[in-house]
matplotlib code that plots the C-alpha trace (Angstrom):
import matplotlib.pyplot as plt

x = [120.0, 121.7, 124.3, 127.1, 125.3, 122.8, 119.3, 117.6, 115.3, 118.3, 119.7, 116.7, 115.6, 119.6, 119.2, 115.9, 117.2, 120.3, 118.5, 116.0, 118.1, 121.3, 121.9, 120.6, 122.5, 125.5, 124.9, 125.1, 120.9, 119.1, 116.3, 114.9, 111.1, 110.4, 107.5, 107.8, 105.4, 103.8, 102.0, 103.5, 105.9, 108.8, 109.2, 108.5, 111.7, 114.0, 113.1, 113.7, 116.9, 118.6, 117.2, 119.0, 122.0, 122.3, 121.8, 125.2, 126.1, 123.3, 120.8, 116.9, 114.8, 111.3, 108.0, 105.3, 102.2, 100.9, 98.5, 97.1, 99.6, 102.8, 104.5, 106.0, 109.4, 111.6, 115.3, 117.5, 120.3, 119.2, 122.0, 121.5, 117.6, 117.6, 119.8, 117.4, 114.3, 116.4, 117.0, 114.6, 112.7, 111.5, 110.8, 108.3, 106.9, 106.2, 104.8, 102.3, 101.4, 101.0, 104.1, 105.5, 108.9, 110.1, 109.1, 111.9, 112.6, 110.2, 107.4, 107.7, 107.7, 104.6, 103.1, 104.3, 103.2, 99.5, 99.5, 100.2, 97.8, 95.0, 92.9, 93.6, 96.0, 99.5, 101.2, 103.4, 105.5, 107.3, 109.5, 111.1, 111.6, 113.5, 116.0, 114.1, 114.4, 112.2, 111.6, 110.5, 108.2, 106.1, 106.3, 104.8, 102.0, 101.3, 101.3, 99.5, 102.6, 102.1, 104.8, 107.6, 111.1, 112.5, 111.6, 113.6, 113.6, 111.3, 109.8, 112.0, 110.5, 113.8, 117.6, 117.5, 121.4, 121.9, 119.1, 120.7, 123.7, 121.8, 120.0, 123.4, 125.2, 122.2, 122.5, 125.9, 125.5, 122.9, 125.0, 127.9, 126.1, 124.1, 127.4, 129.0, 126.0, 126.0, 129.9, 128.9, 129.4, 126.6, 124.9, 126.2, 129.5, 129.4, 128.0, 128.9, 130.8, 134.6]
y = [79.9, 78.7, 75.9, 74.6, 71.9, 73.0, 71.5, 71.4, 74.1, 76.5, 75.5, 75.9, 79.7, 80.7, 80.3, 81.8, 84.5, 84.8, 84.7, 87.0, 89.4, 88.9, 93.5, 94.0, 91.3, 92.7, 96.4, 97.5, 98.1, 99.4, 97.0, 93.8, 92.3, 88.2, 86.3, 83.5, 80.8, 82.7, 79.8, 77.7, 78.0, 77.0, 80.1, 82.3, 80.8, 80.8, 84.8, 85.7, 83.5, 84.7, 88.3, 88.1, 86.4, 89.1, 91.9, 92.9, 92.9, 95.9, 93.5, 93.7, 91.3, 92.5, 91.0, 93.9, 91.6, 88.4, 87.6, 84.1, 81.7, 83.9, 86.7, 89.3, 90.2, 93.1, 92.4, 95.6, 97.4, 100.6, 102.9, 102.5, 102.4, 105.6, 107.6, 106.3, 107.6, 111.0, 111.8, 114.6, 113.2, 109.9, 112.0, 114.0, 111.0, 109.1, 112.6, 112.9, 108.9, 110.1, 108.8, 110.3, 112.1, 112.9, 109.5, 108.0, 105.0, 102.8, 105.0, 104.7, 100.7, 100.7, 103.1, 100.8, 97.8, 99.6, 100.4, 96.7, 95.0, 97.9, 96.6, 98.9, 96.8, 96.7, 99.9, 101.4, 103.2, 99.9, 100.5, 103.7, 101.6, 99.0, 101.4, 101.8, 105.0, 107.8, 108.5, 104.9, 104.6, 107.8, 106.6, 103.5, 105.0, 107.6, 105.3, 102.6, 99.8, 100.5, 102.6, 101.9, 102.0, 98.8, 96.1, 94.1, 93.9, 97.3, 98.7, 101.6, 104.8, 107.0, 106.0, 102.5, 102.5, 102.7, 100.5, 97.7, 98.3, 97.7, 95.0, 93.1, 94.1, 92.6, 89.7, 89.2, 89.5, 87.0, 84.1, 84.6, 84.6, 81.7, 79.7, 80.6, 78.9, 76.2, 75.7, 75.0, 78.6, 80.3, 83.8, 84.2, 83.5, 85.4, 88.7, 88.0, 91.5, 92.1]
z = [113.8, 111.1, 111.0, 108.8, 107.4, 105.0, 105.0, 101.4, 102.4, 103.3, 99.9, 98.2, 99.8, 99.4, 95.6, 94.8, 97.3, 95.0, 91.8, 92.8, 94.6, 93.8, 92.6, 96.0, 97.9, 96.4, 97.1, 93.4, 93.8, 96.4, 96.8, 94.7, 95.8, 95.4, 96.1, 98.5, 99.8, 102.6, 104.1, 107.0, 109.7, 106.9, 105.3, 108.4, 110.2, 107.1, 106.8, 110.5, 110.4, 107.1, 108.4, 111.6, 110.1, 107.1, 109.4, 109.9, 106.5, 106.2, 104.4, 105.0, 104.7, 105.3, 104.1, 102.8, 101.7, 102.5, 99.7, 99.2, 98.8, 98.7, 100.7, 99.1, 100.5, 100.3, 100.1, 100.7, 101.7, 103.9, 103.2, 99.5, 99.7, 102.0, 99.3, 96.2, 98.1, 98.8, 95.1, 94.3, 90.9, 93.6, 96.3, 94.3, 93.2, 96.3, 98.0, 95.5, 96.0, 99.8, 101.3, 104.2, 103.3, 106.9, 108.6, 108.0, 105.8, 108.1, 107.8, 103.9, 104.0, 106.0, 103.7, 100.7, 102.8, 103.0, 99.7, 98.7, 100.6, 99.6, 97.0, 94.4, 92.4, 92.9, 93.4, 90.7, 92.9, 94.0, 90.8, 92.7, 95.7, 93.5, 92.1, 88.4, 87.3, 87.7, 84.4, 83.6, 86.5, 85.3, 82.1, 82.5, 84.8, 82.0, 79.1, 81.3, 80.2, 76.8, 74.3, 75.8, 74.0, 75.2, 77.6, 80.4, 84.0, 83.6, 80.8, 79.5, 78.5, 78.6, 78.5, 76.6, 76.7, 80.8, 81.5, 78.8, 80.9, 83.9, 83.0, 81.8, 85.2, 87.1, 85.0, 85.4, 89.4, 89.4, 87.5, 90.1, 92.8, 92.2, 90.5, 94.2, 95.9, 93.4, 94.1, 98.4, 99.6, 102.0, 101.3, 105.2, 104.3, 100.9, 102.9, 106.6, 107.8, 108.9]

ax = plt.figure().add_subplot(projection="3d")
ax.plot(x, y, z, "-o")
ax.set_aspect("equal")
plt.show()
């Protein structure tokens, strides 16, 4: 459980949390993926805690892969992730990767899960998940990363103009979160609901 007085650990997961994650914290993106330590008992009881304690504000925090050192955790907001996966463009996508449209959110995290911990490299896909759009996720599996228009937080193969916007917004999200954090205040506090 957590307390009022923050140990350095807390601190310390809060901020890479916030600068990692900060668009989906805030709801203005459906998901963001960071890679934590995934060895030790440390890292396993800050995840089920801030899990448990962000739940109510409608933030997920679940891990997908644990690959040598790191776990890879997805940090979103189901209401918004469920209505990204909905949009007709992603859905075609993710059917033709396999996943399973009417399983239900779950069902397509374990399929994303498998996918990740498969050895066949690390799955495109995870881009549609993560609110990129369509158009730049097919575009960088058909041009294998290469030929893109503009790079950021994703490589841009369509509308330079509204991901630069995005990418800004994101940014901007980020620095206020983490200067709230920075100035004593809690994620829990920051997202705790009415």
């Amino acid at each position: 459980m957590l307390t009022s007085e923050v140990r350095p650990a807390e601190a310390r997961f809060e901020l890479t949390l916030a600068f990692h994650c900060a668009p989906a914290l805030a709801g203005i993106k459906p998901a963001d993926l960071i890679a934590l330590p995934g060895e030790g008992d440390e890292t396993d009881a800050l995840l089920a805690s801030y899990s448990a304690a962000l739940a109510g504000a409608g933030i997920s925090l679940r891990p997908l892969c644990r690959c040598r050192s790191r776990c890879l955790v997805l940090v979103y907001r189901r209401d918004r992730l469920e209505r990204q996966l909905d949009q007709e463009e992603v859905a075609r996508l993710l059917e033709r990767d396999g996943y399973p449209l009417t399983g239900g959110l779950e069902a397509m995290l374990d399929h994303l899960a498998s996918r990740m911990a498969g050895s066949g490299g690390f799955p495109h896909e995870v881009g549609l998940f993560l609110g990129y759009p369509a158009e730049d996720v097919e575009g960088f599996r058909r041009h294998g990363g290469q030929g893109y228009k503009y790079s950021g937080l994703w490589k841009v193969y369509s509308d330079v103009e509204r991901a630069q916007r995005c990418f800004r917004q994101y940014g901007c999200c980020r620095r206020a979160l983490c200067r709230r954090l920075e100035a004593g205040c809690r994620l829990v506090q920051l997202f705790r609901t009415a």
